[in-house]
PLY file of the C-alpha trace (Angstrom):
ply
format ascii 1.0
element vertex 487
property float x
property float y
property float z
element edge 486
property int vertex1
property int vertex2
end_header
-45.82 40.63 11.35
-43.06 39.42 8.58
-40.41 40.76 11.11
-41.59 38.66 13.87
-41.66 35.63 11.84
-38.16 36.00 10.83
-36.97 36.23 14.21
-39.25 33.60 15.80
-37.24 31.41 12.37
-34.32 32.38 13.41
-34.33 32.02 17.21
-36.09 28.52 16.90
-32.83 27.37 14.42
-30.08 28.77 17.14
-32.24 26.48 19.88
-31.69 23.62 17.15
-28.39 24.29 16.81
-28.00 24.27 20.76
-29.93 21.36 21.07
-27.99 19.46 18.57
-24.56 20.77 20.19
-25.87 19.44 23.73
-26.90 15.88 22.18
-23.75 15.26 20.82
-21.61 16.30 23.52
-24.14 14.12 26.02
-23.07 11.19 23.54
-19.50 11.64 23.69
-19.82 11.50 27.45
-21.39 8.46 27.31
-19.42 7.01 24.92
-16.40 8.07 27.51
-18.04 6.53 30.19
-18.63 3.44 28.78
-15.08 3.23 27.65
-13.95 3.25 31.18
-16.66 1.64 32.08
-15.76 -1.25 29.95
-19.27 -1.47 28.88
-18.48 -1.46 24.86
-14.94 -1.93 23.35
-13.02 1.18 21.35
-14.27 0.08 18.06
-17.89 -0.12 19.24
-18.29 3.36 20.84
-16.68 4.68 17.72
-19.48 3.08 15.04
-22.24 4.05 17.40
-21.15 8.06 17.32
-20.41 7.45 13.67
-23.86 6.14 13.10
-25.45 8.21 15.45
-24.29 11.32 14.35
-24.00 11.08 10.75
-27.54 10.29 10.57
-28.52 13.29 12.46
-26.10 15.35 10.69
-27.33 14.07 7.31
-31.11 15.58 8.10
-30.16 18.72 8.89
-30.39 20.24 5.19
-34.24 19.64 6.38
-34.18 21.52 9.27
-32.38 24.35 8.91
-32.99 26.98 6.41
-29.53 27.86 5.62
-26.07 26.39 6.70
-24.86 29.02 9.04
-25.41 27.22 12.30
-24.87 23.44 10.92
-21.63 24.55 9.27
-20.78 26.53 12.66
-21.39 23.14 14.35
-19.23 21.15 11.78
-16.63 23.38 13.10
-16.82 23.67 16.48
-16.63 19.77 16.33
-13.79 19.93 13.69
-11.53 21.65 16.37
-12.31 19.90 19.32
-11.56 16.44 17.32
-8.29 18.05 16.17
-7.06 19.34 19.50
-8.61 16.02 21.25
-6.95 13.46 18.65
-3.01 16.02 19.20
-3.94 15.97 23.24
-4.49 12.23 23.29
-7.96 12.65 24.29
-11.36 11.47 23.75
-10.02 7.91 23.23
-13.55 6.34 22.84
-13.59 7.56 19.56
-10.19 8.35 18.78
-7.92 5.27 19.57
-8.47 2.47 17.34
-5.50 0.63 17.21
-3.49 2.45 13.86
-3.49 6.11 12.43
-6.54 7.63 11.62
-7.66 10.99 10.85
-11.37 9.93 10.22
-13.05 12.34 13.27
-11.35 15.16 11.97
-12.48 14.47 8.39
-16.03 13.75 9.20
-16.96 17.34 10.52
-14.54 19.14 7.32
-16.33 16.69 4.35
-19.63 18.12 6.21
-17.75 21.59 5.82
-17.19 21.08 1.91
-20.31 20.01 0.81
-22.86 21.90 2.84
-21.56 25.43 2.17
-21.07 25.85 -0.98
-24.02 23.29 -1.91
-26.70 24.16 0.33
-28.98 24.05 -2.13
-28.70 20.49 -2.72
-30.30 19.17 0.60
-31.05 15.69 -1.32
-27.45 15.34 -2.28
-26.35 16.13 0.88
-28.62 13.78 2.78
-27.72 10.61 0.94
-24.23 11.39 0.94
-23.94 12.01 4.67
-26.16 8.54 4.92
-23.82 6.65 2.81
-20.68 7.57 4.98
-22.90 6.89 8.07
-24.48 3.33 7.58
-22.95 2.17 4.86
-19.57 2.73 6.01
-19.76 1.41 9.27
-21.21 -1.41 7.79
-18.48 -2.12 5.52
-15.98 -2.22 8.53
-18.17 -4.60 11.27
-18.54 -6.95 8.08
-14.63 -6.65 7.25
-13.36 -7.30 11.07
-15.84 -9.70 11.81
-15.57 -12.29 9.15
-13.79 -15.89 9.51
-12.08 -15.76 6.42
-11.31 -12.18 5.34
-9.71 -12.05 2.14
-7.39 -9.25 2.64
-5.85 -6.55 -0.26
-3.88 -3.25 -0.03
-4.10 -0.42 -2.67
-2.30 2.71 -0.75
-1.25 1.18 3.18
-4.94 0.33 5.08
-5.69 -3.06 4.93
-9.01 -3.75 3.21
-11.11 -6.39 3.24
-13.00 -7.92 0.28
-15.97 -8.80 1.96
-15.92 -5.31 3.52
-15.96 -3.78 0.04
-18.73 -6.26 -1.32
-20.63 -4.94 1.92
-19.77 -1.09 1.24
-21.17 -2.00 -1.92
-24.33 -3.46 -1.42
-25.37 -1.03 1.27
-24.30 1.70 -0.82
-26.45 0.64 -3.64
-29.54 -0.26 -1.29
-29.43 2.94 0.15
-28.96 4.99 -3.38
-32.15 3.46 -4.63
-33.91 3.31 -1.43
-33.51 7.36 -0.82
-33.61 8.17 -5.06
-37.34 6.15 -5.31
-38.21 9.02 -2.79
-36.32 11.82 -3.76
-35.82 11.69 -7.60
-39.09 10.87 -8.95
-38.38 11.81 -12.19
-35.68 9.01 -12.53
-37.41 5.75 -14.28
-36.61 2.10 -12.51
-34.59 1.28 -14.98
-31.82 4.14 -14.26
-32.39 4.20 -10.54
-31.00 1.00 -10.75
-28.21 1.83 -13.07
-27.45 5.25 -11.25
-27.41 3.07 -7.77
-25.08 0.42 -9.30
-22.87 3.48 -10.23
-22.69 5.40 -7.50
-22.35 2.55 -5.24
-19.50 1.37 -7.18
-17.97 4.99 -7.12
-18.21 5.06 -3.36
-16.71 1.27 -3.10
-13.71 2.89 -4.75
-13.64 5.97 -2.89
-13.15 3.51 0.63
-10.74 1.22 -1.10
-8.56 3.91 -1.24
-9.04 5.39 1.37
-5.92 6.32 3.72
-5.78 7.22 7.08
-9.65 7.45 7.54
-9.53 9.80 4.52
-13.01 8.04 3.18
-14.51 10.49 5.99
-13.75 12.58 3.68
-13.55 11.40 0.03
-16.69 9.07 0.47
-19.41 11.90 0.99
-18.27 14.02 -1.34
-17.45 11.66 -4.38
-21.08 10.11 -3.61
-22.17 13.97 -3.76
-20.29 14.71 -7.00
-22.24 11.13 -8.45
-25.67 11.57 -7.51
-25.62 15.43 -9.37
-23.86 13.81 -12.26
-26.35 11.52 -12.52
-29.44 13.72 -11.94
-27.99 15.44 -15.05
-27.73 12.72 -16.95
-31.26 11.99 -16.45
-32.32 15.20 -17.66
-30.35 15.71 -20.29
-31.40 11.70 -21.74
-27.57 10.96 -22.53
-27.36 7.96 -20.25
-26.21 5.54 -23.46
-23.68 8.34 -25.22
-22.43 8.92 -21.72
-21.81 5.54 -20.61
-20.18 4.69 -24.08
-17.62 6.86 -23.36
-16.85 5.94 -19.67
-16.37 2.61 -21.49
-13.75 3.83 -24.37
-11.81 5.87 -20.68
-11.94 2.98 -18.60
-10.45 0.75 -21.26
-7.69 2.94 -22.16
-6.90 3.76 -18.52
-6.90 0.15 -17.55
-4.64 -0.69 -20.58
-2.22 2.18 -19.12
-2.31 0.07 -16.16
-1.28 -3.32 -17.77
1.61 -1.77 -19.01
2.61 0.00 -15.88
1.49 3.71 -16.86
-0.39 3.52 -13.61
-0.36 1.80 -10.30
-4.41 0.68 -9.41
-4.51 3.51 -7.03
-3.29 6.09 -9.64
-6.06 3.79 -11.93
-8.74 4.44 -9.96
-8.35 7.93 -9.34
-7.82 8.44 -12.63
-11.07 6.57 -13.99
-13.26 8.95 -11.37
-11.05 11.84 -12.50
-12.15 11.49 -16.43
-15.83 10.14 -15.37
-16.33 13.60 -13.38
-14.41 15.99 -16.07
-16.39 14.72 -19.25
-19.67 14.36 -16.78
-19.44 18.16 -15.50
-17.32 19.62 -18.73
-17.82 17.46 -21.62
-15.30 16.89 -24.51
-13.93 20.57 -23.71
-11.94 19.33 -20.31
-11.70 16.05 -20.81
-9.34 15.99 -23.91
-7.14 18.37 -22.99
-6.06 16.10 -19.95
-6.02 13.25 -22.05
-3.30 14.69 -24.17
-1.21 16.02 -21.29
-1.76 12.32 -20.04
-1.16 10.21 -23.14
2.19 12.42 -24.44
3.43 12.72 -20.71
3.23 8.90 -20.14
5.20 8.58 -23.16
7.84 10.82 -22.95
7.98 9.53 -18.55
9.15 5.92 -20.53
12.35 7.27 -22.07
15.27 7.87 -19.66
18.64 9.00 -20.83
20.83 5.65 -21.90
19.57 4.41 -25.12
16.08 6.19 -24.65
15.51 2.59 -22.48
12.12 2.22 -21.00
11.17 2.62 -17.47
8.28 2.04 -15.07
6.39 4.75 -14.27
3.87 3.82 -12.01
1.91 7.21 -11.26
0.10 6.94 -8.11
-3.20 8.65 -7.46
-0.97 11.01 -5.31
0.59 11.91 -8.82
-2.36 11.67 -10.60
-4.19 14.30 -8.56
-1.29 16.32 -7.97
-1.50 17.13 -11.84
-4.81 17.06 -12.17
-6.75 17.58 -9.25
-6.76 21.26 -9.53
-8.27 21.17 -12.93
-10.89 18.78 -12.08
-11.25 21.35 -9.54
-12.12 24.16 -11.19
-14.15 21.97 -13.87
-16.19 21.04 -10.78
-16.49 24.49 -9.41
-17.00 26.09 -13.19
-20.36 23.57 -13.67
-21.85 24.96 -10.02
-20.72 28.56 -10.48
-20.30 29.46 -14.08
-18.00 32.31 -15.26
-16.62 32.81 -18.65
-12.59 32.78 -17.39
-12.96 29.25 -15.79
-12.00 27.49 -19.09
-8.81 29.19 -19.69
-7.93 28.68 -15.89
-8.49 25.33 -16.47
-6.32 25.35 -19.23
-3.74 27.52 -17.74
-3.91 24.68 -15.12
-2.89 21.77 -17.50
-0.67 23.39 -19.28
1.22 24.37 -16.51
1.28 20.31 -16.04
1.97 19.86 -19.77
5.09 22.17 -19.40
6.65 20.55 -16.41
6.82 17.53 -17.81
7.92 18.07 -20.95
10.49 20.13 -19.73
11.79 17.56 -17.31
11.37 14.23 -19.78
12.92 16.35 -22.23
15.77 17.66 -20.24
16.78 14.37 -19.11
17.75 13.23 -22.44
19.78 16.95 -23.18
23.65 15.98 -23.25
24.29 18.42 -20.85
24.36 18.21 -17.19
21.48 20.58 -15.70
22.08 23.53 -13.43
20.27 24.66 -10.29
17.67 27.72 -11.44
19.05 29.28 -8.10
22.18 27.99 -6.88
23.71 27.69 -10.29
25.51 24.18 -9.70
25.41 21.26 -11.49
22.77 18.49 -10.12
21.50 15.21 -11.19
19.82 14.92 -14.22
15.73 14.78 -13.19
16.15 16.52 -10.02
13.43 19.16 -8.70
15.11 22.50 -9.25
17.48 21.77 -12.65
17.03 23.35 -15.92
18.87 22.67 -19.21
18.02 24.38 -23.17
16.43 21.75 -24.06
14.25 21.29 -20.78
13.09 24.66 -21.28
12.47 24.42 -24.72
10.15 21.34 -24.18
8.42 23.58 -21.30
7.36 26.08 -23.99
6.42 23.85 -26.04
4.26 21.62 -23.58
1.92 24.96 -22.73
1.83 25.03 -26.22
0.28 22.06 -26.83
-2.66 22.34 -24.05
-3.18 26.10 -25.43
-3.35 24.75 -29.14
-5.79 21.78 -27.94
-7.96 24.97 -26.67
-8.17 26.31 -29.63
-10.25 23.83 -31.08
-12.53 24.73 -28.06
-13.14 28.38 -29.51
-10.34 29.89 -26.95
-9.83 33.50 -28.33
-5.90 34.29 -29.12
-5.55 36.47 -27.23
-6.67 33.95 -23.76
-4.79 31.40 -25.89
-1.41 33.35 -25.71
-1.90 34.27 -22.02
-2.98 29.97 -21.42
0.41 29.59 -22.78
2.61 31.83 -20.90
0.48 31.21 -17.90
1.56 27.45 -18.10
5.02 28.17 -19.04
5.80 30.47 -16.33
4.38 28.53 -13.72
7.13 25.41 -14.56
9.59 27.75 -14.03
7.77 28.34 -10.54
7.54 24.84 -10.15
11.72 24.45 -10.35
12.08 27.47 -8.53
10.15 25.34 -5.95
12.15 22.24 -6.42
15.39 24.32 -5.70
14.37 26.17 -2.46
11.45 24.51 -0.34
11.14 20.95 -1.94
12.94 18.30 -0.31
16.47 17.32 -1.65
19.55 15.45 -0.55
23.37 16.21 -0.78
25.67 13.01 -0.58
28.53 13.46 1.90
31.11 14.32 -0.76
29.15 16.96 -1.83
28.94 16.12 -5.43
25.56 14.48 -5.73
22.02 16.45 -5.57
19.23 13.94 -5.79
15.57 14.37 -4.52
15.59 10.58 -3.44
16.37 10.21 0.06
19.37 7.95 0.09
21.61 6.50 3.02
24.74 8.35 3.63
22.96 11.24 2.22
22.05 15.14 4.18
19.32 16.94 3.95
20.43 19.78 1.38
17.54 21.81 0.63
13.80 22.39 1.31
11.80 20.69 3.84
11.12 16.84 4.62
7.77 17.10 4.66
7.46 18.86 0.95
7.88 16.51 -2.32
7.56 16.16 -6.02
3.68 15.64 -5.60
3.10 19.05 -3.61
5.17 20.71 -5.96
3.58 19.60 -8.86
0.43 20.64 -7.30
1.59 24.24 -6.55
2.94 24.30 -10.29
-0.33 23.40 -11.28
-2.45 25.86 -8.45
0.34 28.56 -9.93
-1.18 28.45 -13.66
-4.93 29.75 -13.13
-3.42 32.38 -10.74
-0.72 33.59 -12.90
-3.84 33.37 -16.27
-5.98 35.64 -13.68
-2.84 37.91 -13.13
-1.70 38.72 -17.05
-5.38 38.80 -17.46
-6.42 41.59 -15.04
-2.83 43.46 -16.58
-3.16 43.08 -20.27
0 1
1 2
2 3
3 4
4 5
5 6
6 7
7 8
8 9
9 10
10 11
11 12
12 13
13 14
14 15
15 16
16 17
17 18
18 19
19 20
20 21
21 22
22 23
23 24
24 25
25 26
26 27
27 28
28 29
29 30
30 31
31 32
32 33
33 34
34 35
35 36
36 37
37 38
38 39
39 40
40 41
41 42
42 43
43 44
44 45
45 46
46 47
47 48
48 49
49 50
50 51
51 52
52 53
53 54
54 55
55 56
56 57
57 58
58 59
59 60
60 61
61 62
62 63
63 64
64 65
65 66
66 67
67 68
68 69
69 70
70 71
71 72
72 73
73 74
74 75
75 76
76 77
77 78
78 79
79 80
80 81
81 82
82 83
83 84
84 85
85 86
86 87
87 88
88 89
89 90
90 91
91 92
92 93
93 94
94 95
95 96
96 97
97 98
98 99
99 100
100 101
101 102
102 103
103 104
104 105
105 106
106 107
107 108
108 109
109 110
110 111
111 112
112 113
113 114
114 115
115 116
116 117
117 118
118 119
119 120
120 121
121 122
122 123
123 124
124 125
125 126
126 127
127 128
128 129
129 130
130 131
131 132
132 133
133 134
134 135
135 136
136 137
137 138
138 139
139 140
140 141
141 142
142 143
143 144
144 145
145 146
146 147
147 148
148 149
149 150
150 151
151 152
152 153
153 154
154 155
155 156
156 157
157 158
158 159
159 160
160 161
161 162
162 163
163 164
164 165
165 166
166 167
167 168
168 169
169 170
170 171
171 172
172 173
173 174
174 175
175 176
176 177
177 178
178 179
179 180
180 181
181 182
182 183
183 184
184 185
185 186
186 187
187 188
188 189
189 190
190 191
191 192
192 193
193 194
194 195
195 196
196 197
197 198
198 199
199 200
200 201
201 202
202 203
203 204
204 205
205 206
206 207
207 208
208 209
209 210
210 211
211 212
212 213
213 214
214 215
215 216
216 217
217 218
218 219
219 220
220 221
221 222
222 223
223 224
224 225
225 226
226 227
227 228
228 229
229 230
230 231
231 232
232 233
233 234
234 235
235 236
236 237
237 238
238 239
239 240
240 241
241 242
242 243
243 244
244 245
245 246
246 247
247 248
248 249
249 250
250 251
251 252
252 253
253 254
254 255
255 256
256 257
257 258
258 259
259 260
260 261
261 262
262 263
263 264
264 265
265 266
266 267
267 268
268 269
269 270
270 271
271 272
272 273
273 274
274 275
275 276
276 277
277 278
278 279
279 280
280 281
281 282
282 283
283 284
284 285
285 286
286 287
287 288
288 289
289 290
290 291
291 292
292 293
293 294
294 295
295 296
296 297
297 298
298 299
299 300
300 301
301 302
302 303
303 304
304 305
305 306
306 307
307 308
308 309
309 310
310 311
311 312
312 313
313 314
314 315
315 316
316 317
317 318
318 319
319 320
320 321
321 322
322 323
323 324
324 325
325 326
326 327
327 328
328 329
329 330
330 331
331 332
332 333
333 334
334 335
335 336
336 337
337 338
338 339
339 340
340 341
341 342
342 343
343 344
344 345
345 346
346 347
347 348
348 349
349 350
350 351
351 352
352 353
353 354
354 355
355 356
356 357
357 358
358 359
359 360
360 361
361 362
362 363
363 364
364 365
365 366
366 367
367 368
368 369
369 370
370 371
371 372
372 373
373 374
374 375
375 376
376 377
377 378
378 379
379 380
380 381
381 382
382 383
383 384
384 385
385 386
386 387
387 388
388 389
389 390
390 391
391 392
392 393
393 394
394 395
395 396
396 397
397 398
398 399
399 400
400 401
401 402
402 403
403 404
404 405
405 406
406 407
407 408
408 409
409 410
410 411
411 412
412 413
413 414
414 415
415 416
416 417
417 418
418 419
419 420
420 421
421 422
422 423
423 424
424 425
425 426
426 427
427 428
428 429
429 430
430 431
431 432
432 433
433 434
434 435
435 436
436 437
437 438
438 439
439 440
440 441
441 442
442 443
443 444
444 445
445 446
446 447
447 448
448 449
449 450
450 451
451 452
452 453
453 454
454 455
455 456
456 457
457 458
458 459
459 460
460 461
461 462
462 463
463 464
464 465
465 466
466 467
467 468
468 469
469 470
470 471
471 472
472 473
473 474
474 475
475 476
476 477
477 478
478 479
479 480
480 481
481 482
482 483
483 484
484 485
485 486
């Protein structure tokens, strides 16, 4: 009797998942029809699928049982958008006037969220809804009005009155679908936790690049809403939001004085409001270290220890610290006792870089290639010196010492340290072979800064400082894991 139950389960989800396949592809036909057609413009077939689909896509945590065949349709969907948007194809959807990855995001953000988190159908639900109606929203309000007062963060053009928009709807919806879903959370914080979330959303599509809030929007609005449920239960709302106050004021005085661009601001704010929400004082300080010292020693440069503008972008921000925040993230879902000294290993593989290259810049000797041996610009990916390499020991050293504190063992404490010391060594072995640097036609300049007259030397165009940086900082948990499965 059990056995025939299961199947019937399972055979009625597989004529779901066909069903929901069929309806989709019916309304890309139609949206192609109407296209040619000339029934609705570009941009209107494309916020009708958008709307249309998300919404269905956003119940589906509460009709199937388990993810298989929604994730299997995220991906079916995923590919066809990617070899449709490469092919030129599918242009009811697709063509909208600039670059834009946004189809292909939609189905992968579905991807990231609903496999691993399956078990959060609630958070799911009002994440997909927020990228489906209040998104679109934002957009028909932004192109639409007579007046648009116009700002750029990263290179999309954004409206304010679209963000205002993403806002409100945002918010609207959060307490709208939270009054139903989270009954435990008094009026009082459902209105907080809406303004909050809606805000953190706002952000997430201000920044957005390339139809990247596809993909940042759902899962940032995700991250929020669990954050928050936590909050509730735990009663910390006031000592939490005290402390988002103390980060957002130091972050935004970094700004004023040019530590960080607004986009590098912004992800940084989210950064430290997800690290302390999902690790507490344990992640969040050690990052605050690597960030205050690095920021700095990144406003000294070699004549007269003169200052200079940094300017880290969010590409730079998450480049360093995106991989902690990672494993933070991942460590609060799916606890295991070695996550904290792979996030450690993580920073201080950060932490060593850039104390090794700050500190080398200022070394009176010219640096040398880790690979080719020759002399290259001082600062350029690839070049050690003493006293870089000194500063790289001692950088690890730092994050591992700031562990301690946290009741990190020595023994995880002296692996954290080599862990992050060895991986800046990976990161300049990077810089020298697959990173991207230039060769001036003489011969006698290196530099990583494309310049005219200047030849691609080494490495590939497509690979900077940021994806090193990120490898360097990938490198550290892996190379922790390594000594750690040896020793």
């Amino acid at each position: 009797m059990m056995n025939n139950i299961f199947i019937d389960l399972v055979t009625n989800e597989w004529y779901l998942f066909l069903l929901f396949f069929i309806s989709i592809i019916i309304l890309i036909s139609l949206s192609e029809l109407s296209l040619r057609k000339k029934i609705w413009s570009t941009h209107a077939n494309r916020i009708i699928i958008h709307i249309t689909v998300g919404i269905a896509v956003s119940l589906t945590p509460h009709i199937f049982t388990t993810s298989l065949q929604p994730a299997l349709l995220a991906l079916i969907f995923f590919l066809i958008n990617l070899i449709s948007y490469k092919n030129k194809m599918l242009n009811s959807f697709h063509s909208i006037g600039r670059v834009s990855y946004g189809t292909i995001f939609f189905p992968l953000s579905f991807l990231l969220i609903a496999i691993p988190f399956w078990d959060y159908p609630i958070h799911i639900t009002i994440s997909l809804m927020l990228l489906a109606i209040a998104d679109p929203i934002a957009a028909i309000v932004g192109e639409n009005i007579n007046r648009p007062v116009s700002y750029t963060i990263l290179t999309d053009k954004k409206t304010v009155q679209g963000s205002a928009a993403m806002f409100i709807c945002s918010m609207i919806i959060i307490f709208i679908l939270s009054k139903y879903f989270f009954q435990d959370w008094d009026l009082d914080f459902q209105i907080v936790a809406a303004i909050s979330i809606g805000l953190a959303v706002t952000m997430a599509e201000a920044i957005s690049y390339k139809g990247s809030d596809n993909l940042t929007i759902p899962i940032i609005a995700f991250l929020f809403i669990e954050l928050f449920n936590q909050i509730n239960k735990n009663g910390l709302i006031i000592d939490y939001f005290l402390f988002v106050a103390l980060i957002f004021l130091i972050l935004f005085i970094s700004y004023k004085r040019k530590y960080l661009s607004i986009s590098g601001f912004i992800g940084a704010v989210i950064m430290a409001i997800l690290l302390y929400g999902f690790g507490g004082s344990s992640y969040i300080y050690p990052l605050v270290v690597f960030f205050i010292i690095s920021s700095i020693l990144s406003h000294f440069k070699k004549d007269k220890f003169e200052i200079k503008k940094s300017n880290r972008n969010i590409s730079q921000v998450y480049a360093n610290g995106g991989v902690a925040l990672f494993i933070c993230i991942i460590n609060y879902f799916y606890y295991h006792d070695l996550m904290y000294p792979c996030f450690l290993a993580s920073v201080a593989a950060a932490n060593s870089d850039t104390w090794g290259t700050e500190l080398g810049i200022i070394s009176n000797k010219t640096p040398i290639d880790i690979i080719s041996r020759r002399e290259i610009a001082p600062g350029t990916s690839g070049g050690i010196t003493l006293i870089g390499t000194i500063g790289s020991i001692l950088g690890s050293l730092v994050i591992g010492l700031v562990g301690h504190f946290f009741y990190i063992s020595f023994n995880l404490l002296l692996l954290v340290i080599i862990s992050g010391f060895l991986s800046s060594i990976i990161d300049s072995i990077l810089g020298s072979t697959v990173q991207a640097r230039y060769i001036s036609a003489d011969g006698f300049i290196i530099t990583e800064k494309y310049k005219k007259s200047f030849y691609l030397f080494t490495g590939s165009n497509k690979i900077n400082n940021d994806v090193v940086n990120l490898y360097c900082t990938l490198s550290g948990p892996f190379i922790f894991l390594l000594l750690f499965s040896i020793i």
